[in-house]
DOBA-64980 format. One line per field, with one value per residue: x negated, y, z negated of N, C-alpha, C in turn. Coordinates in pm, whole numbers, padded with zeros to 5 digits. Layout:
n.u	X,...
n.v	Y,...
n.w	Z,...
ca.u	X,...
ca.v	Y,...
ca.w	Z,...
c.u	X,...
c.v	Y,...
c.w	Z,...
REM end
This chain:
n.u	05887,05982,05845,05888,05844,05644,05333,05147,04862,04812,04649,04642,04384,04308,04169,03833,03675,03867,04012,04109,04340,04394,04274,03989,03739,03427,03098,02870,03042,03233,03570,03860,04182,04391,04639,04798,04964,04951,04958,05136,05398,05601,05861,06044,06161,06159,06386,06585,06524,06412,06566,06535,06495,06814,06763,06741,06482,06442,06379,06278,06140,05989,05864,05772,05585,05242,04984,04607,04345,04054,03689,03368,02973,02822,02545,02573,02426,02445,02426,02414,02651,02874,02969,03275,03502,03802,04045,04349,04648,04839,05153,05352,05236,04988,04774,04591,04656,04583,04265,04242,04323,04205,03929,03809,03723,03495,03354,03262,03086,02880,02803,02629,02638,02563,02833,03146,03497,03805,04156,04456,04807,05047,05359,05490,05469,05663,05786,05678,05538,05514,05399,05467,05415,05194,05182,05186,05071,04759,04789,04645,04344,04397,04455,04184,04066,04160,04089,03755,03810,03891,03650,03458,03551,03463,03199,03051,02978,02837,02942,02972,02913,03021,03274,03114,03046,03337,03497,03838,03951,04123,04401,04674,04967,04854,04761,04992,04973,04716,04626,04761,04635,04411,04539,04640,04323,04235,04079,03718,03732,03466,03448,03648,03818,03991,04163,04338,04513,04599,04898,05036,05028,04817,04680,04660,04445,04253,04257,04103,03852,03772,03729,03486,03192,03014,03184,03284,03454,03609,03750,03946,04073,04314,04515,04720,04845,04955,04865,04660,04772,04783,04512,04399,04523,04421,04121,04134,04202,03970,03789,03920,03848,03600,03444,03206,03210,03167,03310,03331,03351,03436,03229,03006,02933,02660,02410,02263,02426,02649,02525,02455,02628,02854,03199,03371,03493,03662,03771,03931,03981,04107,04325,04609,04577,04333,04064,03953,03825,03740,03523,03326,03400,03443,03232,03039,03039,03031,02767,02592,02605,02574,02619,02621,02483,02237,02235,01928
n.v	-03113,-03174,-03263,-03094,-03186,-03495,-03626,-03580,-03553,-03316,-03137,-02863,-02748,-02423,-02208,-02200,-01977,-01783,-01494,-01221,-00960,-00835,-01084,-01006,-00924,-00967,-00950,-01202,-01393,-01713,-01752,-01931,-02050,-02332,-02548,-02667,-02910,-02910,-02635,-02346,-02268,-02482,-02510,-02665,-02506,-02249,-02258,-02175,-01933,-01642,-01412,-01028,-00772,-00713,-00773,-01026,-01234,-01435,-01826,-01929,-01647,-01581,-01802,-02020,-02076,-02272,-02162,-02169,-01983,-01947,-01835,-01863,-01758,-01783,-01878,-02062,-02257,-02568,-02910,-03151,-03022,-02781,-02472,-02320,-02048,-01945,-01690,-01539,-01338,-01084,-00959,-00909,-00928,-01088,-01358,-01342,-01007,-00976,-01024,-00843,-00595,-00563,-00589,-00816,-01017,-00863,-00808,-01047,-01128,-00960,-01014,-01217,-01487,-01817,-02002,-02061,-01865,-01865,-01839,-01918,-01973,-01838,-01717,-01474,-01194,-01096,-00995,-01155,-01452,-01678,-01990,-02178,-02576,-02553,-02499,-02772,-03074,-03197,-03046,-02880,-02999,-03131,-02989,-02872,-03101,-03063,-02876,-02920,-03072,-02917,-02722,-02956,-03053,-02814,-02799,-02691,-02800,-03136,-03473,-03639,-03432,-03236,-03134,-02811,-02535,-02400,-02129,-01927,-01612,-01314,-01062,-00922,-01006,-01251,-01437,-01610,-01874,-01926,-01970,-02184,-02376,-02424,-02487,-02763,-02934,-03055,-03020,-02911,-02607,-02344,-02066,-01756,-01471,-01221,-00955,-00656,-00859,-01001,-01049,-01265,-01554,-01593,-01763,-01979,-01910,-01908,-02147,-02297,-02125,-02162,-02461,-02505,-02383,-02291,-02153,-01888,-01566,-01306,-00963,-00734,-00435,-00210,00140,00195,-00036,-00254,-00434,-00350,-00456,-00644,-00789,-00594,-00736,-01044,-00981,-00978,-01223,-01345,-01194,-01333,-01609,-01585,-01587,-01453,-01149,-00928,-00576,-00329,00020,00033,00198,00188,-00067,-00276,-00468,-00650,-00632,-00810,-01021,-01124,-01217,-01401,-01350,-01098,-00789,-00529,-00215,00026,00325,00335,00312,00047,-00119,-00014,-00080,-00334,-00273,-00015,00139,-00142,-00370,-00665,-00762,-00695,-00849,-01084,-01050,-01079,-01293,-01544,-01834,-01848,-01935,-01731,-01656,-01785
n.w	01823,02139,02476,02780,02967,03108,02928,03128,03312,03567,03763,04004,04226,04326,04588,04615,04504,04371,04501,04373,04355,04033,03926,03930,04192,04060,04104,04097,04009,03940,04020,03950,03982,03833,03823,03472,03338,03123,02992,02790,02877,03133,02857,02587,02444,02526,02720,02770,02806,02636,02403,02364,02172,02275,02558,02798,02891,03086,03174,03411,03526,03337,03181,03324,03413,03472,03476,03498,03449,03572,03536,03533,03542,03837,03824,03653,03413,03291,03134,02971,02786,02803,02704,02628,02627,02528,02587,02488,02578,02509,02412,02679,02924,03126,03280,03499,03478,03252,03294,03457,03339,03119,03154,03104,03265,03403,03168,03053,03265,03231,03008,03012,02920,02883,02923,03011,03086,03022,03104,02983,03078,02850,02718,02986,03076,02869,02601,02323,02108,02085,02128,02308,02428,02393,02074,01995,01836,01998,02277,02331,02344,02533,02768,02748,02860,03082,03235,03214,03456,03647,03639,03683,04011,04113,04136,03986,03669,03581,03629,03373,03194,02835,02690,02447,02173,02149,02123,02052,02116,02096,02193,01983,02061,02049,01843,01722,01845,01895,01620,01590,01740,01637,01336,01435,01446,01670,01835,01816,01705,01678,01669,01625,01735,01635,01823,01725,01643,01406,01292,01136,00993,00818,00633,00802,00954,00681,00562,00791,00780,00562,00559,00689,00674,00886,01084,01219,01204,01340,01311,01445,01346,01414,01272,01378,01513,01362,01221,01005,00719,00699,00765,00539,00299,00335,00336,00027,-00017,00074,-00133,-00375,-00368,-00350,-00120,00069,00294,00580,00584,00785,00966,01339,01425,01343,01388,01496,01696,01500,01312,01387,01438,01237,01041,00887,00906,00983,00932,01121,01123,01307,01464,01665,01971,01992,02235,02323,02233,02284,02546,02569,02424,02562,02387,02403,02577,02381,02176,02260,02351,02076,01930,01732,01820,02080,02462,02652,02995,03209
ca.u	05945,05983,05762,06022,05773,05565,05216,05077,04745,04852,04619,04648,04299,04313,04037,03682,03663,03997,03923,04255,04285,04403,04176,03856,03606,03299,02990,02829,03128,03314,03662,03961,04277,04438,04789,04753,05119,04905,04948,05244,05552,05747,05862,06229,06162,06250,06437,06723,06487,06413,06614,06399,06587,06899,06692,06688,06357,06500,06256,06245,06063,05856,05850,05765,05373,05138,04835,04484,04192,03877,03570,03206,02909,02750,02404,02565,02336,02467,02386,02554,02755,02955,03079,03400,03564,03949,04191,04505,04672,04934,05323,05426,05095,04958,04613,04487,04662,04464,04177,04196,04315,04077,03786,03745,03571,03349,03273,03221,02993,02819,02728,02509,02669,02603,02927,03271,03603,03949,04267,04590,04905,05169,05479,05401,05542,05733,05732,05672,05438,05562,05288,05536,05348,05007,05140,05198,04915,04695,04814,04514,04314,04446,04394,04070,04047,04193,03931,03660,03824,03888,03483,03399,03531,03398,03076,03005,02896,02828,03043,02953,02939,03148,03276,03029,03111,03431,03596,03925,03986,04314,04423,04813,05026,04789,04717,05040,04912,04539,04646,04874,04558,04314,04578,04635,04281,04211,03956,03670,03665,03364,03478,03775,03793,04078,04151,04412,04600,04641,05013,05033,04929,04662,04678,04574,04289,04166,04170,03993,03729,03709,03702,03367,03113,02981,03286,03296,03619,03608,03896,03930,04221,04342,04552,04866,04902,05048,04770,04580,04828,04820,04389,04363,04542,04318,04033,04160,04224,03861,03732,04016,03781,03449,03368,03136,03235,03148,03435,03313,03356,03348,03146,02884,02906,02547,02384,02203,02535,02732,02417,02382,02737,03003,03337,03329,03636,03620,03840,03910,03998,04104,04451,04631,04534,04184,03960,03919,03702,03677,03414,03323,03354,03437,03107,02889,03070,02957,02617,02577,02675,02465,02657,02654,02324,02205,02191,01814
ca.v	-03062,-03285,-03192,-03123,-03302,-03621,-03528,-03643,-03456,-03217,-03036,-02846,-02660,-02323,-02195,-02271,-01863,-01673,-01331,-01148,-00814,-00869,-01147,-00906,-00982,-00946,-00933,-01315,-01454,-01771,-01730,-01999,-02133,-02430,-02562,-02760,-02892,-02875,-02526,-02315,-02317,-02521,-02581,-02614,-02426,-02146,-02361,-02083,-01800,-01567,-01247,-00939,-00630,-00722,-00840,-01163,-01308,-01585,-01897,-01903,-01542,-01570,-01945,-02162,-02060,-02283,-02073,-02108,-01858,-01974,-01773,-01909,-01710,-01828,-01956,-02133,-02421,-02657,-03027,-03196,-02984,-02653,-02366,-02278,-01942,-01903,-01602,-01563,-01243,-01070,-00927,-00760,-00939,-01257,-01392,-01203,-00889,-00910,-00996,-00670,-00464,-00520,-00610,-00883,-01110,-00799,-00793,-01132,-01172,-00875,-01051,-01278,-01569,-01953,-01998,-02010,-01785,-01922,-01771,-01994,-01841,-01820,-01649,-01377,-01060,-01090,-00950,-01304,-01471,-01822,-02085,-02331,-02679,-02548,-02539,-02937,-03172,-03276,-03028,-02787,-03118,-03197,-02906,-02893,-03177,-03053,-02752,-02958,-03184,-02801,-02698,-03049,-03017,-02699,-02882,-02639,-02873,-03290,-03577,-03651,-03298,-03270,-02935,-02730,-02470,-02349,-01986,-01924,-01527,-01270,-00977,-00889,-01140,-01401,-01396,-01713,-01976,-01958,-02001,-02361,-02441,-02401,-02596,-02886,-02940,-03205,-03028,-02851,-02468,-02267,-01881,-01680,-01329,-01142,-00812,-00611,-00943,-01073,-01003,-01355,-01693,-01587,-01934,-02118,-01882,-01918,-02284,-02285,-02058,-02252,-02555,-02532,-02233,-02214,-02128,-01772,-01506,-01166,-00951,-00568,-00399,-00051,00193,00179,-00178,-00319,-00539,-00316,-00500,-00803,-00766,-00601,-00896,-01131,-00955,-01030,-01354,-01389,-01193,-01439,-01685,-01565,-01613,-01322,-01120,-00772,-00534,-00196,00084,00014,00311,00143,-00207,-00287,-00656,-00714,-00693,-00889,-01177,-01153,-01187,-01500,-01289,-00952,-00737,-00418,-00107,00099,00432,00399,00266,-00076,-00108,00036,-00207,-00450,-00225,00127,00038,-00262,-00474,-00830,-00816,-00675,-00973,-01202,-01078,-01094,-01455,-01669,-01953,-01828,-01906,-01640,-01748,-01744
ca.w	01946,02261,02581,02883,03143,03002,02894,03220,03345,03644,03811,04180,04265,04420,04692,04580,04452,04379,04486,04358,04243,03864,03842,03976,04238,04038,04162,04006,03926,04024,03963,04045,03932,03823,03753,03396,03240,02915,02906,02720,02977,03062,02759,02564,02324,02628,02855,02818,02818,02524,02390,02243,02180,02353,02658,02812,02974,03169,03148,03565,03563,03237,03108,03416,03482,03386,03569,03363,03526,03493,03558,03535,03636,03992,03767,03457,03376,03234,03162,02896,02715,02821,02589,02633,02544,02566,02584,02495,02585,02386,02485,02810,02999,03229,03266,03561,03483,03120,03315,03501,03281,02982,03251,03063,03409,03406,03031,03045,03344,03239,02925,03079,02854,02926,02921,03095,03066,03026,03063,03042,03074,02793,02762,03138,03110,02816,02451,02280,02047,02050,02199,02345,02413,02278,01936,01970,01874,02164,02390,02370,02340,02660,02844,02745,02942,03248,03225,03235,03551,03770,03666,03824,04123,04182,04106,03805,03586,03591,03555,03249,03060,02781,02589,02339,02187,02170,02101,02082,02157,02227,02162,01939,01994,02047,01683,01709,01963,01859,01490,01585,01769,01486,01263,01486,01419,01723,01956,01724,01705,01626,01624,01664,01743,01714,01878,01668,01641,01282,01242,01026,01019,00766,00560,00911,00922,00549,00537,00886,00728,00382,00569,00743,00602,01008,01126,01237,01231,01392,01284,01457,01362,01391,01177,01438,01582,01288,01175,00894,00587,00674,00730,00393,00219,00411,00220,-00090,-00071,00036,-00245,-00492,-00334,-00347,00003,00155,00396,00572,00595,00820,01030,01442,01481,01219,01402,01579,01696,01350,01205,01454,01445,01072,00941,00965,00877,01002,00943,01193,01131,01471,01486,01849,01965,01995,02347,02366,02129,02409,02638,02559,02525,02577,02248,02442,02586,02298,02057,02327,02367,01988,01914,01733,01913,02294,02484,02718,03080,03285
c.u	05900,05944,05879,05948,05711,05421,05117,04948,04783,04739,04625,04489,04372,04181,03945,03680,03795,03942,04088,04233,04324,04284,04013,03799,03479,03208,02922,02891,03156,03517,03803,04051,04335,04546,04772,04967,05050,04865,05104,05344,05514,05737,06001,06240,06241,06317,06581,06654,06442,06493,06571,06461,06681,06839,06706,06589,06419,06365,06205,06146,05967,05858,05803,05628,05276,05034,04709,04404,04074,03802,03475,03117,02876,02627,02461,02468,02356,02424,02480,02654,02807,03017,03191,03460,03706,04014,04301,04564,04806,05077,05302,05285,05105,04837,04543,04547,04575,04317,04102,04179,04194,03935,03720,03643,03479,03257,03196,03085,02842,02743,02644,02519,02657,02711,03073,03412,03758,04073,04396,04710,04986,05291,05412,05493,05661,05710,05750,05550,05422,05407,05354,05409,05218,05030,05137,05042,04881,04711,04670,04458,04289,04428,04243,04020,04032,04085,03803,03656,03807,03653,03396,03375,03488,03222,02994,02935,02923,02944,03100,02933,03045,03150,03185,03101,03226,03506,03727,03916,04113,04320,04653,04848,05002,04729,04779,04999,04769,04543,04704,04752,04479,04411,04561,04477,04230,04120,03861,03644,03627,03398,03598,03754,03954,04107,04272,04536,04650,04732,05082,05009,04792,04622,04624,04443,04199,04170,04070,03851,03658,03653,03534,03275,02994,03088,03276,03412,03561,03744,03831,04069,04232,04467,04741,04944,04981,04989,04666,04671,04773,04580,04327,04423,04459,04194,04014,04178,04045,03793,03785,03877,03586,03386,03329,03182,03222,03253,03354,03391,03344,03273,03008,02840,02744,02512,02373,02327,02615,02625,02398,02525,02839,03114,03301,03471,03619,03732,03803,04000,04121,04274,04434,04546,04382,04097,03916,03751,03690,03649,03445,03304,03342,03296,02995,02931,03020,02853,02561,02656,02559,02485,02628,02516,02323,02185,01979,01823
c.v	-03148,-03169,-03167,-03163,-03400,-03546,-03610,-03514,-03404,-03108,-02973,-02719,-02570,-02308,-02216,-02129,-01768,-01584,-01240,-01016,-00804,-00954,-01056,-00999,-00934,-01013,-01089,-01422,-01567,-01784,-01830,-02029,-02254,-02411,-02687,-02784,-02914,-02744,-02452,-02355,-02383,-02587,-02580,-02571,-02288,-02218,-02266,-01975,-01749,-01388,-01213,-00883,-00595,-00755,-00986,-01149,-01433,-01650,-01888,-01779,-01580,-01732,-02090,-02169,-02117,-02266,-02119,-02103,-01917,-01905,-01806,-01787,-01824,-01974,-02026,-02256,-02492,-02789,-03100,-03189,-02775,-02606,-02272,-02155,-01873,-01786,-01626,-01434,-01192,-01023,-00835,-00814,-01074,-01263,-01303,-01091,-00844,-00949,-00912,-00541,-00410,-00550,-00677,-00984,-01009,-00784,-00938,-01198,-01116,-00906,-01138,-01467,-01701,-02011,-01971,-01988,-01856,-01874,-01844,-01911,-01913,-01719,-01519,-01298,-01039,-01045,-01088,-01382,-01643,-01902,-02194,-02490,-02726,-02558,-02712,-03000,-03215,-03208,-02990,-02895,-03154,-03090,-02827,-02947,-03164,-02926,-02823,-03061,-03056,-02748,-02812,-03044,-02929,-02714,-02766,-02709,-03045,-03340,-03602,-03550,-03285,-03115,-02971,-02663,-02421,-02235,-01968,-01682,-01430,-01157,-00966,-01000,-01282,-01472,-01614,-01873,-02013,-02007,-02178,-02443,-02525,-02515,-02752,-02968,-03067,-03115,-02920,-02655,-02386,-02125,-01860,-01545,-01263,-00993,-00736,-00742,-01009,-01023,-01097,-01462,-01712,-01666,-01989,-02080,-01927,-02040,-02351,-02263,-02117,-02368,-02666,-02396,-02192,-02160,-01988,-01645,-01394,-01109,-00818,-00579,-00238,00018,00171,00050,-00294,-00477,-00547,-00404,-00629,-00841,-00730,-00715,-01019,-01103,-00924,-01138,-01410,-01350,-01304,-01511,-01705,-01565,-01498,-01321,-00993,-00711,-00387,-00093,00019,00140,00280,-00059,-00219,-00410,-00688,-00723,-00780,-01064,-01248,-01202,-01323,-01465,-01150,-00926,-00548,-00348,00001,00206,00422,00317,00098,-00137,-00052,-00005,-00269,-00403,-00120,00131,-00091,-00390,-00626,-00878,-00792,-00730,-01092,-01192,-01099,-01182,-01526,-01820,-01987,-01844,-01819,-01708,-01660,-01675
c.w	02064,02365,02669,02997,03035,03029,02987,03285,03506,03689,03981,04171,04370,04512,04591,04482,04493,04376,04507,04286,04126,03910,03859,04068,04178,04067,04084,03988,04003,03950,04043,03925,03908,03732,03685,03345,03086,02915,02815,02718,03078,02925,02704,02492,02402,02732,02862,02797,02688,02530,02325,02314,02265,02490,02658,02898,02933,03236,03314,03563,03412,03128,03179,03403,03384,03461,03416,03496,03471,03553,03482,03618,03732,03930,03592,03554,03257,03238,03078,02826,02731,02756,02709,02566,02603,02522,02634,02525,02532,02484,02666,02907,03098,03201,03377,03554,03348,03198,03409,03432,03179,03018,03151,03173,03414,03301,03009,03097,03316,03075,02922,02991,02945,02940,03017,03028,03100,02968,03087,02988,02946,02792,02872,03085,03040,02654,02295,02203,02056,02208,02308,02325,02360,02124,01889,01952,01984,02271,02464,02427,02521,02803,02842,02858,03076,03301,03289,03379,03637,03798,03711,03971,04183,04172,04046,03697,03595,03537,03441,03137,03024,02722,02465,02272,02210,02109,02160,02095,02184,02194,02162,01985,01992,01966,01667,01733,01887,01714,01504,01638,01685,01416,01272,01472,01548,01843,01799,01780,01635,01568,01628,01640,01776,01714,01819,01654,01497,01204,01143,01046,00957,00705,00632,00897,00816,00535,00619,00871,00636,00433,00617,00747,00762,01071,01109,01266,01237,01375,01308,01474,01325,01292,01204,01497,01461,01168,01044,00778,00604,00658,00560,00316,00294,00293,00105,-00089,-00004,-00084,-00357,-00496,-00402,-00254,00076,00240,00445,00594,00656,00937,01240,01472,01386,01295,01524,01588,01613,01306,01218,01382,01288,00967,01015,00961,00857,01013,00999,01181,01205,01466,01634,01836,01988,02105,02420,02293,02237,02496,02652,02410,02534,02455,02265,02484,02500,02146,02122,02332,02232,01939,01846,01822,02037,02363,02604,02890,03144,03329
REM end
């Protein structure tokens, strides 16, 4: 699939600290925007829009925005290498309305993580799974890049620091995108966590997993979101395998098990929509990381 701009690096800084109400003003935080063309849209894959359930979403209202949110705490310390942890957010959403609604900038900040928060937009406010330009080789890659040029200028971290660490993240239909990432195989990522999202693409996962025995997968899925089948066949084709893995309760999940386990498969009682942060599971998967370092 052909780009519909050339894959030229694009960025426009916003103020020094976006203080919007989706994105949150929390208390620590630094929170700004940048416009990357290595994120989803534009792309021609929607260049006439998308129809879902006799609906059109016309590409002008939900296919143009390439917004990515970043939030850093105030005291990262960094030197030469910065972890990175991206969300993707699923149908009917944006980046700062998921990072109001699911208070992820507060779960985040509030996890005290070395680390900075990244939300680039894909399909906005539409019921859509499709990645546009991220599923292409090099895009991520590439907006990686431009990540690490916006936390410059905000003189976040040195010249010369390069990405650590990297988590990909989402919740439902961001199951698609994060999976093409993972395939494409050209920036390295460590974890993945997804939040009732593994509706298919379970092949990218399992050779992901097979491929490197640190490699970490978080899978919570509930009874109604549409995600329990495709999860239980998942954990069969690790048992086929042989490759350990815990399979429990979230009302049984605690740090030791988070810290102690590389493939955790969490069954949630609760709805599609309430995993995220009632309670708070984004920040007590982040504070239990073997990967994530704690800030001072």
């Amino acid at each position: 699939m052909k780009l519909l701009f050339p894959r030229l690096v694009l960025i426009v800084l916003s103020l020094t600290a976006y203080k919007g109400t989706y994105a949150q003003d929390v208390s620590g935080a630094v929170i700004f925007h940048i416009q990357s063309s290595h994120t989803s849209f534009p792309d021609t894959g929607r260049v006439n829009g998308h129809t879902y359930d006799k609906v059109l979403y016309t590409a002008a209202e939900h296919y143009h925005d390439s917004t990515v949110l970043i939030i850093a705490p105030k005291n990262l310390d960094v030197k030469e290498k910065v972890d990175l942890i991206f969300w993707f957010h699923g149908w009917h959403n944006s980046v700062d309305n998921a990072a109001s609604y699911y208070d992820l900038t507060k779960q985040f900040i509030a996890s005290k993580r070395n680390a900075v928060l990244i939300l680039a937009e894909t399909a906005k406010d539409s019921p859509d799974s499709y990645g546009g330009k991220l599923e292409n080789p090099g895009v991520f890659k590439a907006l990686v890049a431009d990540v690490m040029t916006g936390l410059k200028s905000q003189h976040l971290i040195t010249a010369d620091c390069v990405p650590g660490h990297i988590m990909l993240a989402g919740h439902s239909g961001a199951y698609r995108v994060m999976a093409r990432i993972i395939k494409n195989g050209q920036m390295p990522i460590d974890e993945t966590i997804l939040f009732d999202a593994l509706y298919a693409e379970t092949e990218i996962f399992m050779d992901w997993i097979k491929t490197d025995q640190s490699h970490r997968f978080i899978d919570l899925y509930t009874d109604h979101g549409g995600t329990d089948g495709e999860s239980h066949t998942m954990l069969k084709l690790l048992a086929q395998d042989q490759i350990p893995y815990l399979e429990t309760e979230e009302v049984n999940v605690t740090p030791q098990l988070l810290n102690s386990n590389r493939l955790i498969y969490i069954h949630s009682a609760r709805e599609h929509n309430d995993i995220i942060n009632k309670p708070d599971n984004f920040r007590l998967f982040l504070e239990n990381n073997p990967f994530l370092r704690s800030l001072k």
